[in-house]
C-alpha positions in Angstrom: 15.0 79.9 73.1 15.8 82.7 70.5 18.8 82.5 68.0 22.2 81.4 69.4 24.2 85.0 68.8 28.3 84.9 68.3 30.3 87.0 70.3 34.3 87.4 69.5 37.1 87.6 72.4 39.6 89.4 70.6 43.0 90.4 72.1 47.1 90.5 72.8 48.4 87.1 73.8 49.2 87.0 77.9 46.1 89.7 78.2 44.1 87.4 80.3 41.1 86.4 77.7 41.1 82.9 78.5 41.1 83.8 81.8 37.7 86.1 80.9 36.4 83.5 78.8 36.4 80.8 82.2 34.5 83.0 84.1 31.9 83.9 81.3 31.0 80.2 80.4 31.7 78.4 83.2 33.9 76.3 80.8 37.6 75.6 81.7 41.0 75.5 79.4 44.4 76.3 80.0 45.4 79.4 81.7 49.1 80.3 81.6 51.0 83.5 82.1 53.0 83.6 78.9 51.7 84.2 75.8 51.0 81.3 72.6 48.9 79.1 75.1 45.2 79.9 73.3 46.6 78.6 69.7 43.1 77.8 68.3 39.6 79.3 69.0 37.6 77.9 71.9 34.1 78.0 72.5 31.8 78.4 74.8 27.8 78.8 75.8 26.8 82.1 77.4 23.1 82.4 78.8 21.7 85.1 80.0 18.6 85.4 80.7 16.7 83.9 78.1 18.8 84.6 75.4 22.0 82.3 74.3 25.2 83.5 73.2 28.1 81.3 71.7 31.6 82.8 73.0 34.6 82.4 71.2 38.1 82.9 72.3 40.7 83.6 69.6 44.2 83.3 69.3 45.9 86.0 70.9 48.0 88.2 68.4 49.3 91.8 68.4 47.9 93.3 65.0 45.4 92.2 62.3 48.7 91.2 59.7 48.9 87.7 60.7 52.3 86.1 60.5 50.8 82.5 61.4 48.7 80.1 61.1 46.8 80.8 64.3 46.5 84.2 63.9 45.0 83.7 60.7 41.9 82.5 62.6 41.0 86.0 64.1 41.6 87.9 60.1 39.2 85.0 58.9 36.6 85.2 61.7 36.7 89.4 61.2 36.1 89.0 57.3 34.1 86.4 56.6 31.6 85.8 59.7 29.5 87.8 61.1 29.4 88.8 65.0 26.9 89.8 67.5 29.3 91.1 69.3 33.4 92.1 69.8 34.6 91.9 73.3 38.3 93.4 73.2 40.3 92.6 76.2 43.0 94.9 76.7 46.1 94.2 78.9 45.8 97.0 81.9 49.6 96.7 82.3 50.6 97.7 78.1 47.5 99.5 77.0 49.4 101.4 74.1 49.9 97.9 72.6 46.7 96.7 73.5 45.4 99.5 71.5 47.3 98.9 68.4 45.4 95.5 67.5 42.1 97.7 68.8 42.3 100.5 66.4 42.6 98.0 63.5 39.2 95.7 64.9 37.5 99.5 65.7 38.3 100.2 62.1 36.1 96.8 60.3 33.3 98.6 61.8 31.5 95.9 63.6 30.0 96.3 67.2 32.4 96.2 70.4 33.4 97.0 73.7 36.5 97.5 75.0 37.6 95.2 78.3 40.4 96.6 80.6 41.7 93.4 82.3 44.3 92.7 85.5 43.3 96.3 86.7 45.4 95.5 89.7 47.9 95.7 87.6 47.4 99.6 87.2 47.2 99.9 90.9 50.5 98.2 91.5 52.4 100.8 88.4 50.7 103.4 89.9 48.5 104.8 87.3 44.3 105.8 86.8 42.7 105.5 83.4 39.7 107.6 83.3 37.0 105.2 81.7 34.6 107.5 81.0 36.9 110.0 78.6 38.5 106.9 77.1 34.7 105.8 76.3 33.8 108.6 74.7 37.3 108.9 72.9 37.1 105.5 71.6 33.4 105.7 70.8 32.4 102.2 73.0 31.5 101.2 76.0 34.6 100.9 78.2 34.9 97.9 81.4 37.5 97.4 84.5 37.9 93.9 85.1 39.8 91.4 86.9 39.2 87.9 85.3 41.2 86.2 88.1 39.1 87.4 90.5 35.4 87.8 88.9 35.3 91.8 88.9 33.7 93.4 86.5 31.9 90.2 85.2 28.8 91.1 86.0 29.0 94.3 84.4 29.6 92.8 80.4 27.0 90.2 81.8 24.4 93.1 81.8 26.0 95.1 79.1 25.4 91.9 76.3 21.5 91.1 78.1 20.7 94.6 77.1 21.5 94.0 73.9 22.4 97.8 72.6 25.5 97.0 70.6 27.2 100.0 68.5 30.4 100.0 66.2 33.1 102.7 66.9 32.1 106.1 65.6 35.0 107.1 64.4 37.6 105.9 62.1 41.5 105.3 63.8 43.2 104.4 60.3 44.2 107.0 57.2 41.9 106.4 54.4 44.6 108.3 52.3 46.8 105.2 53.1 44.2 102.7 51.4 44.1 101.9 47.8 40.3 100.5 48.2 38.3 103.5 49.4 34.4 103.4 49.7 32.1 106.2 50.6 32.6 104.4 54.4 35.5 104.3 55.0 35.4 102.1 58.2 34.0 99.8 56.2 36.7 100.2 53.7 39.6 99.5 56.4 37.7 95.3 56.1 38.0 95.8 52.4 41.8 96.5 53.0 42.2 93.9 55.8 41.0 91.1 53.1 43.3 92.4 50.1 46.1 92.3 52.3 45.0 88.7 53.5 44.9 87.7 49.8 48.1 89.3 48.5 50.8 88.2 50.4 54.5 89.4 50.4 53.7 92.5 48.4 56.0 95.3 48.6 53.5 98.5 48.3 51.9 96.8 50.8 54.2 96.5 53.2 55.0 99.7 53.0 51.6 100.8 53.5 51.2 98.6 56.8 54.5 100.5 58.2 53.1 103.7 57.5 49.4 102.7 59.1 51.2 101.4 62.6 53.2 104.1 62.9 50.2 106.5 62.5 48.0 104.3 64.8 50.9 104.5 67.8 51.0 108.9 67.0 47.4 108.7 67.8 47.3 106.3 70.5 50.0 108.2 72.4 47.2 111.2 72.1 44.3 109.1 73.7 46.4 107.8 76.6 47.9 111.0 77.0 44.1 112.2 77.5 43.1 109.6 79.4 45.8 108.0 81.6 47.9 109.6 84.0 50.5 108.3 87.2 50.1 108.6 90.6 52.8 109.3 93.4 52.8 105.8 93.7 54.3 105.2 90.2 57.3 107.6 90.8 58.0 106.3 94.6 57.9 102.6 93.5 60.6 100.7 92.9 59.7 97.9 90.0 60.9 94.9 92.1 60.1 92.7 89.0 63.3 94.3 87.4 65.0 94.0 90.1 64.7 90.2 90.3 65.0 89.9 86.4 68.2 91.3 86.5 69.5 88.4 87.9 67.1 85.6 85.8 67.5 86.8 82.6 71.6 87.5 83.2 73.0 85.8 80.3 75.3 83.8 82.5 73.2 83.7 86.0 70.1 83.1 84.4 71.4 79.7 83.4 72.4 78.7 86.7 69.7 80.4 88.0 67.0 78.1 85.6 68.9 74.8 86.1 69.0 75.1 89.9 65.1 75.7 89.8 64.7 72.9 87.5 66.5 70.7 89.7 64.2 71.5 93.1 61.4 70.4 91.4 62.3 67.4 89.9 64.3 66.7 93.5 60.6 67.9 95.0 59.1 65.6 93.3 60.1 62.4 93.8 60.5 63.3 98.0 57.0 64.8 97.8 55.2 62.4 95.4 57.2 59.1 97.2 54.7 59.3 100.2 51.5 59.0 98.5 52.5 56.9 95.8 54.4 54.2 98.3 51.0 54.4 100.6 48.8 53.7 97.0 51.7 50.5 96.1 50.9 49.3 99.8 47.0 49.5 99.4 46.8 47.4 95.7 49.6 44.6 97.0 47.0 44.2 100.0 44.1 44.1 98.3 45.8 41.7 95.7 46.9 39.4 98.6 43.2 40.0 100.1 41.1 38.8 97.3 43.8 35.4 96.7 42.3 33.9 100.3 39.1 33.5 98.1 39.0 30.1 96.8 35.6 30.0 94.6 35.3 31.2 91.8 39.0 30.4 91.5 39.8 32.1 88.2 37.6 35.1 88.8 39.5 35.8 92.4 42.4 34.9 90.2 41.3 37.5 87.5 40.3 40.7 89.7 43.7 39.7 92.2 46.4 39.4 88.8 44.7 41.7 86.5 42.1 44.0 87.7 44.3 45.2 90.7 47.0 45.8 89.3 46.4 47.2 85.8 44.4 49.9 88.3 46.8 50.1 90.6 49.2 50.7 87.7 46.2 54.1 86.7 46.6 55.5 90.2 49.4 55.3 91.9 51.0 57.5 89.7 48.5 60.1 89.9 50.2 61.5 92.7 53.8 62.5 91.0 51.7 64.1 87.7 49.1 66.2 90.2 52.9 67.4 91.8 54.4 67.7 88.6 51.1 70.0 87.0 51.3 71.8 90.0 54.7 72.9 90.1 54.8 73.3 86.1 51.8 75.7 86.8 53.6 77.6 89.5 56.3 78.7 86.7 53.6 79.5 84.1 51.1 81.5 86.4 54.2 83.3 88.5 55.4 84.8 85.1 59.6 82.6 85.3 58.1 80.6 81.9 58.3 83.9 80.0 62.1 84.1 81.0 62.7 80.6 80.5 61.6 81.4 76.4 63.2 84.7 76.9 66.9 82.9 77.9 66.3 80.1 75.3 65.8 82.2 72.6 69.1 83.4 72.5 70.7 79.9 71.2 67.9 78.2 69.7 68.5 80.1 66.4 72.0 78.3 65.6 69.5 75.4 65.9 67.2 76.3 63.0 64.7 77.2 65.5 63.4 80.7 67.0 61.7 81.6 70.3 58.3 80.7 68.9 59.5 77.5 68.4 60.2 77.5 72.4 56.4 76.6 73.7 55.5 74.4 71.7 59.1 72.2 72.8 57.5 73.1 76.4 54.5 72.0 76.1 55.9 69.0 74.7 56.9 67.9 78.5 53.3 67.3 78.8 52.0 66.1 75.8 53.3 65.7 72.5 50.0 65.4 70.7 48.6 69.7 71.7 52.3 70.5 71.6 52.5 70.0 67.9 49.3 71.5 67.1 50.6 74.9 68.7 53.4 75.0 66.2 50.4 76.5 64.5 51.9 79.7 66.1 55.0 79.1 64.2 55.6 81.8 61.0 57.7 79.8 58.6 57.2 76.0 57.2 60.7 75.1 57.9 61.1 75.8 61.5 57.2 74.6 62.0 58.5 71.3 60.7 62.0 71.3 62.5 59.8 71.8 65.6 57.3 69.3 64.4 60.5 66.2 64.0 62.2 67.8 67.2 59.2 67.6 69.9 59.1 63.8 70.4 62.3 64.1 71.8 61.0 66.3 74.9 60.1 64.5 78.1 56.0 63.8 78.0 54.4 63.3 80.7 53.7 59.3 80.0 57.0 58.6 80.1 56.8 60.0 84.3 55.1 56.4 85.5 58.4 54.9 83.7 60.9 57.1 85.0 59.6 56.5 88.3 59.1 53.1 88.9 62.8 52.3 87.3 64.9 55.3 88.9 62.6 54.1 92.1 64.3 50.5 91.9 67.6 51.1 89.8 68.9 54.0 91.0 69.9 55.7 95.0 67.8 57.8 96.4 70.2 60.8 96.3 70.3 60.6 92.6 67.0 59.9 91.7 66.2 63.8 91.5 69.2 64.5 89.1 68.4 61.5 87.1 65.2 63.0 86.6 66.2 66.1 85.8 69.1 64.6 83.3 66.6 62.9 81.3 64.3 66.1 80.9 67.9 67.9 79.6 68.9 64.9 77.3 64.9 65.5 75.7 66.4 69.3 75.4 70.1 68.6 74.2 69.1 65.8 71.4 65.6 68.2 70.3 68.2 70.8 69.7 70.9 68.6 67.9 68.1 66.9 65.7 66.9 70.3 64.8 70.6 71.4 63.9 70.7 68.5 61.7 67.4 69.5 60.2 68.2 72.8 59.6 71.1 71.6 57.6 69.3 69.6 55.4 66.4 71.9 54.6 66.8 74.7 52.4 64.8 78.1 52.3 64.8 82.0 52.8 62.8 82.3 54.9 63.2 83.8 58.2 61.1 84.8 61.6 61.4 87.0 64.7 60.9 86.8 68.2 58.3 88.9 69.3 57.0 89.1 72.5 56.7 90.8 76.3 57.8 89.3 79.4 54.8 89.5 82.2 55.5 90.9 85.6 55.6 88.6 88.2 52.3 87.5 90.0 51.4 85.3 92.6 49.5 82.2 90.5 45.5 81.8 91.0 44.8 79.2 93.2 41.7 78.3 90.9 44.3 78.1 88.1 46.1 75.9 89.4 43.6 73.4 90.6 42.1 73.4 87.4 45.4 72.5 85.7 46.0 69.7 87.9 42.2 68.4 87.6 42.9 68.4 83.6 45.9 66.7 83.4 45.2 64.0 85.9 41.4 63.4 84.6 42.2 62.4 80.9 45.4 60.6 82.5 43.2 58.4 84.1 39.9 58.6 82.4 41.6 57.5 78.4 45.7 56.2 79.7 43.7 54.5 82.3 41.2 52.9 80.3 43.3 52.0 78.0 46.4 50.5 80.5 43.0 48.1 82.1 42.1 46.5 79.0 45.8 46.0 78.5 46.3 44.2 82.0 43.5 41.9 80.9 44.5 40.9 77.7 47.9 40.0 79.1 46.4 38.1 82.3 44.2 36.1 79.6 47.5 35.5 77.4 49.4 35.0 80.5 47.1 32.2 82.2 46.3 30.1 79.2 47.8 28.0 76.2 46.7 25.0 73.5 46.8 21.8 75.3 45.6 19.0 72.2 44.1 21.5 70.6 41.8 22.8 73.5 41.9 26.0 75.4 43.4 25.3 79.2 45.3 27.1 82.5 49.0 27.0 82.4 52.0 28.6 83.8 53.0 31.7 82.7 56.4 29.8 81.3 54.0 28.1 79.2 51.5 30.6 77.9 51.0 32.2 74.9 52.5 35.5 76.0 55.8 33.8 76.7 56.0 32.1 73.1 55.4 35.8 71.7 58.0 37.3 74.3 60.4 34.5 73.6 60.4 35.0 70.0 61.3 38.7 70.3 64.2 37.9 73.1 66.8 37.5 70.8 66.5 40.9 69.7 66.7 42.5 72.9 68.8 40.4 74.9 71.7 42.6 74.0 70.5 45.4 75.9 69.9 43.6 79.2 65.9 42.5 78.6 64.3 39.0 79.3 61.1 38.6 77.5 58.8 39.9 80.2 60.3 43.4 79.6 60.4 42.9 75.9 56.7 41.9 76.3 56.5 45.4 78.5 58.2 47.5 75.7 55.9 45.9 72.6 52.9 46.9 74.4 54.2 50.2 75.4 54.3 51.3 72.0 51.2 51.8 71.7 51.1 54.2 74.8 54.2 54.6 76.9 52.4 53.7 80.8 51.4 50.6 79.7 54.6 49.7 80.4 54.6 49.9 84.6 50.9 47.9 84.1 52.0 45.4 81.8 55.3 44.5 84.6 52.5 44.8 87.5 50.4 42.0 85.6 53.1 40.0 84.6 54.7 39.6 88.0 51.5 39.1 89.6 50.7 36.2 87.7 54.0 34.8 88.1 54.0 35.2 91.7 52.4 34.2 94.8 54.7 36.2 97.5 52.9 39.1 99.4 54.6 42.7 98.7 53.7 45.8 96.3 53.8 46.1 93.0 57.1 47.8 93.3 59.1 45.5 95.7 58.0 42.5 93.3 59.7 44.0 90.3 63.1 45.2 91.7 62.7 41.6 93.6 62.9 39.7 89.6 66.0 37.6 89.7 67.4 35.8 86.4 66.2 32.0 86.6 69.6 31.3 85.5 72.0 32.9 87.2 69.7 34.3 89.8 71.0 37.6 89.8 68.6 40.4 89.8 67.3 41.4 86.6 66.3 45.2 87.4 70.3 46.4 88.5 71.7 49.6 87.4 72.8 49.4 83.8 69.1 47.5 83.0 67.9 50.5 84.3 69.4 52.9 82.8 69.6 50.9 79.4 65.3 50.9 79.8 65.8 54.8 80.8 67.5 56.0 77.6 65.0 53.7 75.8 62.1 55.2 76.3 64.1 58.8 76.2 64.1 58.1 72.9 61.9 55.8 71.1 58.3 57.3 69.8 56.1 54.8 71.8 53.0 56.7 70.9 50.6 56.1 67.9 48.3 59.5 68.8 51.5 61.3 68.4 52.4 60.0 64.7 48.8 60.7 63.8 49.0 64.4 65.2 52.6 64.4 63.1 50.8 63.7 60.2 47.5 65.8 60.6 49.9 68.6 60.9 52.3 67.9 58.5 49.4 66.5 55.8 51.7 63.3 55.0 52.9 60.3 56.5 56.8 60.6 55.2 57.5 62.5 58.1 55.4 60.4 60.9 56.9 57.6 59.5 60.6 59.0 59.3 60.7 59.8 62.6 59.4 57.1 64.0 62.2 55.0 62.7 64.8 57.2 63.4 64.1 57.4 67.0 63.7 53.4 67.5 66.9 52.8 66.0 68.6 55.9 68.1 66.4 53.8 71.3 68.0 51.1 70.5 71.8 52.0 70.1 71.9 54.3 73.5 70.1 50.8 75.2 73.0 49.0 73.9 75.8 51.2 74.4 74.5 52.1 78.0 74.0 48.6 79.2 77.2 47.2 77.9 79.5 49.9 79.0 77.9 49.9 82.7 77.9 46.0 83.0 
């Protein structure tokens, strides 16, 4: 096998590179139509032939003057590694911007091609770009693709195996603009790209970098006027994509419009997801049930039917209600509605001490904390990066989902289950924001950021997309939560079943077990806000990762009782042993609810805090602040409902 050679994807965000990048390596990431998703390179092996390549997809950005910390990745990889080759994927739909950022890589003089993508979106504005003119005015190869759909692939397949790579021929820039000048000036333009990278916040060159775009866009304008023209389609077609935002980015309707979309799927997805999940609770309490008729070995039947069972059936049968949720999430990504739902956010989240950048990353956050905070690498200024930082364990994660389920499944009626839902995704919202407005108070700077950015047409989402965003959200679910919430279900079932009888090691009731000494000796704590010490034994090992929670009830009820039913019907079933009223009612459950709203049950999110953030004080002040705001809404909640 010959030398592994680099190759560069370079492009604007939303310009479907990732999308290019699956269907040249095989290897899948996150596709979304909206731009900030690629926020650190990716790589990936090419082989063709017999000849390997190493791809790398970077950060999306719109010129080569970074303003973050991810787009610093493409200035570094430009001027301090050397590429094989560029491939420069160019948005079909906003080639005049696409070309901006292309002019500047053209002009470091390394070898490149230039990558039309979402050509169908030229058919549907009506418009032909004649590749073979814009080749030969650019000076590279030019390709038509469709990522979504494979086109074209085959074509830069062939393109790299032959192997004849050329720079541009011809310089975009104006040397006279430079201060650094060479006897090449192409080369000199990479001279110029690294002073600027070193010498930040410099007025004459500031100045310069106004003067270069605007001369870029004077020649731009000549190429596409060149090479591009409209059909009789583009003047006969009404842009329906207009039409329909005129009524989701209203500054009034859009609101509505956003909150009664947001509703339907959180409604949709505890009617959908309730099917599968109930059938899944039906299947573990049977085989639980099924294995107890075994008599020998008793306290291996006893193990696999108390701890094995259950701490699996507490993995799956939530895997339905995250496949929905991924699925619908990926639906409003892929259709192009996430780009308005940043678009209509943006226009408050400044009196917050945030910006629309700071938007995704509080997004993302509804899935997972931990990549959510290492996109506020898109993030311009350290002040709102850390606002956003403090503010995204407040957003709804999807490992608090197999909580809110199983308690607003057993706590709360069925015809408000969807609006709980969705009331608990807007309390994440409303108390991210306050928290940031507090934050913003308290930290002092100058500096200041703009939203920048261009909202997609609509588009019908890729099927392929979507499956793939399902499969990785619901494979690490299970294959590292689920791991994980097992070994938890065992070590409570061993500290459950057992206690010190004259100093030796022997069976007991679960009264009398170790586990209820430790839960006992917490109960105090937590008895004002409605827990016995079975739930506070849930919460303590909950903190470590937030499903552990519904496992850690599933074991301990199992072991505790020897009635048939699901995992479900035995914990809204729990009555006090005192008063014999049932433990799970309505302001339990909603006292549990804003618990775990709130508190930052989650040790891989403190350590992505402080990776980012290069200190524990903040990891550390959070995580205290948000237990103690846990524990006052608990108490509030559960005495005023009482």
């Amino acid at each position: 096998m010959a030398e592994i050679k680099k190759i560069l994807l370079i492009g604007n965000p939303n310009s479907g590179k990732s999308s290019l990048f699956n269907k040249l390596t095989g290897i899948f990431q996150k596709i979304a139509n909206y731009p900030g998703v690629t926020t650190e390179k990716k790589t990936g092996s090419l082989k063709i032939k017999n000849q390997e390549y190493e791809l790398i997809d970077l950060p999306g950005c719109y010129s080569l003057y970074p303003n973050s910390i991810d787009e610093k990745v493409v200035i570094d990889e430009l001027i301090n590694h050397h590429s094989e080759l560029i491939i420069f994927v160019a948005d079909a739909s906003n080639l005049q911007r696409s070309l901006l950022l292309y002019t500047q890589v053209a002009d470091c003089y390394l070898p490149n091609i230039f990558v039309i993508n979402m050509v169908d979106e030229l058919k549907r504005k009506g418009e032909e770009i004649d590749i073979n003119f814009l080749s030969k005015e650019l000076g590279v190869p030019v390709f038509l693709t469709n990522s979504k759909k494979g086109e074209g692939i085959s074509q830069i397949q062939d393109f790299i195996a032959a192997g004849n790579y050329s720079a541009a021929i011809r310089f975009f820039g104006n040397a006279d603009l430079f201060e650094h000048k060479t006897e090449d000036q192409a080369i000199n333009y990479r001279e110029w790209q690294q002073y600027v990278y070193e010498t930040p916040n410099n007025a004459i060159i500031e100045n310069t970098k106004r003067k270069e775009i605007i001369y870029r866009y004077n020649k731009i304008e000549k190429i596409l006027q060149l090479t591009t023209r409209k059909t009789a389609k583009a003047f006969q077609r009404i842009k329906w994509t207009d039409k329909v935002d005129e009524w989701a980015i209203h500054p009034i309707l859009g609101y509505v419009i956003l909150l009664a979309i947001l509703y339907l799927v959180f409604q949709t997805l505890f009617t959908l997801a309730s099917y599968p999940m109930e059938w899944l609770d039906i299947l573990f309490g049977w085989l639980a049930t099924y294995m107890q008729q075994f008599e020998n070995p008793k306290w291996f039947i006893e193990f696999v039917a108390e701890a094995v069972i259950p701490g699996i059936g507490g993995v799956l049968i939530f895997i339905p209600q995250i496949a929905l949720l991924f699925l619908l999430n990926t639906f409003l990504e892929e259709s192009g509605y996430m780009a308005r739902i940043v678009f209509l956010m943006d226009r408050f989240m400044r009196r917050f001490g945030l910006s629309g950048k700071s938007i995704l990353p509080l997004l993302s956050g509804n899935a997972c904390a931990i990549p959510a905070i290492a996109s506020t690498k898109a993030i311009p200024t350290h002040k709102e990066r850390l606002i956003t930082i403090l503010s995204i364990p407040f957003m709804t994660c999807s490992a608090r989902l197999p909580v809110y389920a199983l308690l607003i499944s057993i706590t709360i009626p069925l015809k408000f289950q969807g609006a709980t839902l969705l009331g608990l995704y807007l309390l994440g919202v409303i108390f991210a924001l306050l928290f940031a407005w507090i934050l913003d108070k308290n930290i002092q700077t100058k500096e200041k950021s703009f939203l920048i950015m261009e909202l997609p047409p609509y588009r019908l989402p890729s099927f392929r997309n979507v499956v793939t965003n399902i499969k990785n959200a619901v494979i690490p679910f299970v294959m590292t939560a689920g791991k994980f919430i097992i070994s938890i279900s065992i070590i409570l079932w061993l500290l459950g079943s057992f206690h010190f009888e004259n100093r030796q090691l022997e069976r007991t009731h679960i009264e009398n077990s170790f586990l209820s000494q430790i839960g006992k000796s917490i109960e105090p704590a937590i008895r004002p806000l409605g827990y016995d010490w079975k739930i506070g034994i849930a919460l303590l090992s909950s903190f470590a990762a937030r499903e552990v929670f519904v496992s850690t009830l599933a074991t301990l009820y199992q072991i505790d009782s020897e009635d048939e039913g699901t995992i479900f019907e035995k914990i809204k079933n729990q009555k006090n042993a005192t008063t014999q009223e049932p433990i799970y009612t309505t302001a339990v459950g909603v006292s549990l609810l804003l618990f775990y709203a709130f508190a930052l049950q989650c040790m891989s999110t403190l350590a992505a805090m402080k990776k980012e953030t290069g200190s524990w004080k903040y990891p550390l002040f959070s995580f205290f602040t948000l237990l103690a705001l846990a524990y006052i809404c608990a108490f509030f909640s559960y005495n005023l409902i009482r």
